[in-house]
N, C-alpha and C positions, 0 to 999 in steps of 0.2 A: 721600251718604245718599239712600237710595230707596226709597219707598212699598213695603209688599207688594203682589205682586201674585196675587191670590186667583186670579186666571181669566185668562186671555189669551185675544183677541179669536179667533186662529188658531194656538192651542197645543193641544197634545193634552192629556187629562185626566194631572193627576198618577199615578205609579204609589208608594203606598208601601211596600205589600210590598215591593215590587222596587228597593226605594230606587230611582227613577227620577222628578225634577224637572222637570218643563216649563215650570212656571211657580215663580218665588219667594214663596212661599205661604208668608211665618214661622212662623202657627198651625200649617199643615198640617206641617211640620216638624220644629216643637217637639213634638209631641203623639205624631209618629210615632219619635222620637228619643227622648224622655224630658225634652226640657228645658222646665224652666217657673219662670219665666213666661219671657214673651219679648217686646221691642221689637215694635212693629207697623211696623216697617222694618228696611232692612238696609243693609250700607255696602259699596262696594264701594274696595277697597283694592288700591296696587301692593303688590308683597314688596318687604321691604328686601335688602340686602346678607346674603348669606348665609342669607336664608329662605327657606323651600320655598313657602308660600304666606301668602295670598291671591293669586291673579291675576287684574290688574284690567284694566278696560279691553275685557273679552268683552261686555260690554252694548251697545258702539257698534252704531248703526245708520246705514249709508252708502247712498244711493240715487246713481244716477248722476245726473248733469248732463246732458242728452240735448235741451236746449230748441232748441239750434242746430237738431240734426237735424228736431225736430219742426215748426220755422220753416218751414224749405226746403221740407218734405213738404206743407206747408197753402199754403205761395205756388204750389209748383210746382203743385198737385191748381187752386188759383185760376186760375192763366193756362194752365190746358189745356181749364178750363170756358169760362172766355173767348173762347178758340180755338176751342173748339166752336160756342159761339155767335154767334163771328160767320160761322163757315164755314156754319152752316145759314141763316144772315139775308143773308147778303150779297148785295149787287144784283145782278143778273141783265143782262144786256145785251138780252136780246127784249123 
């Protein structure tokens, strides 16, 4: 079960002439549809055996795991600054 969601932060506006959803807007649905009333959420459902729908599970959101790389990239950018600084301070022999 999931809140509507009236707006999204980086959705485009809904279209509903065009029946085109961007965001799961219930009111905005029901209103454009004919149904009413309507829950101020929605559920998101697998299909069972032999149904055509619901299909669930389009909601995930997966971001990658990248912190290794971003490790390597801040220690290496570290021990180059290092490097630089001691190559500019280093003692001198005259």
């Amino acid at each position: 079960m999931r809140w509507t969601q009236e707006d999204g932060a980086f959705l485009r506006a809904n279209d509903p002439a065009g029946d085109r959803w961007f965001s799961r807007d219930t009111q905005a649905i029901a209103g454009a549809t004919g149904l009413d009333p309507v829950a101020p959420w929605f559920l998101d459902l697998d299909r069972g055996p032999g149904q055509g729908a619901p299909i669930g599970g389009l909601t995930v959101v997966s971001f990658p795991n990248s912190h290794l790389s971003y490790a390597l990239t801040w220690f290496a950018m570290a021990a180059g600054l290092a490097f630089l600084l001691f190559f500019i301070h280093r003692p001198t022999d005259h």
